[in-house]
N, C-alpha and C positions, 0 to 999 in steps of 0.2 A: 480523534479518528481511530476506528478500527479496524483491521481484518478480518471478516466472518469464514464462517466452514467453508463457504462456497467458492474460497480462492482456489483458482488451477495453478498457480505458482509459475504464470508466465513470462512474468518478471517486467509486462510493461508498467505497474508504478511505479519500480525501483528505479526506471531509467528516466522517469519524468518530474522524479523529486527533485527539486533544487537544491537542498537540504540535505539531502542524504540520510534521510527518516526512517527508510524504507528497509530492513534486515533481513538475513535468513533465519525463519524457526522453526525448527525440523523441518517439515518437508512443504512448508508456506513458509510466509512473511508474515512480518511483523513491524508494526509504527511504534519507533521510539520518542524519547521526552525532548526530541528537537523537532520535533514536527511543529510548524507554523500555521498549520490548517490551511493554506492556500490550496486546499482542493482538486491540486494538479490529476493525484493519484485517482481521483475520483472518476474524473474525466476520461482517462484512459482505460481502465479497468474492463476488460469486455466482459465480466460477468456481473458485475456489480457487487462487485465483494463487498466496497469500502463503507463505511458507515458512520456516522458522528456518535 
């Protein structure tokens, strides 16, 4: 899973990880190497950032 440009850095995938995947990178997020792919983040994302 990734985070593309189009993140607004609103922080709802980070609060819908189970995991806790979800980090600050500069001024977005970023999915680290515990990410489970359960596609939580995806579903939340109101801009459609996330991506496989």
């Amino acid at each position: 899973m990734n985070i593309t440009d189009e993140c607004i850095a609103c922080g709802s995938c980070v609060d819908s990880c189970p995991v806790g995947a979800i980090i600050e990178s500069g001024e977005k997020y970023a999915i680290n190497d515990d990410c489970t792919e359960c596609q939580a983040c995806v579903d939340t994302c109101p801009v459609s950032a996330i991506v496989e």
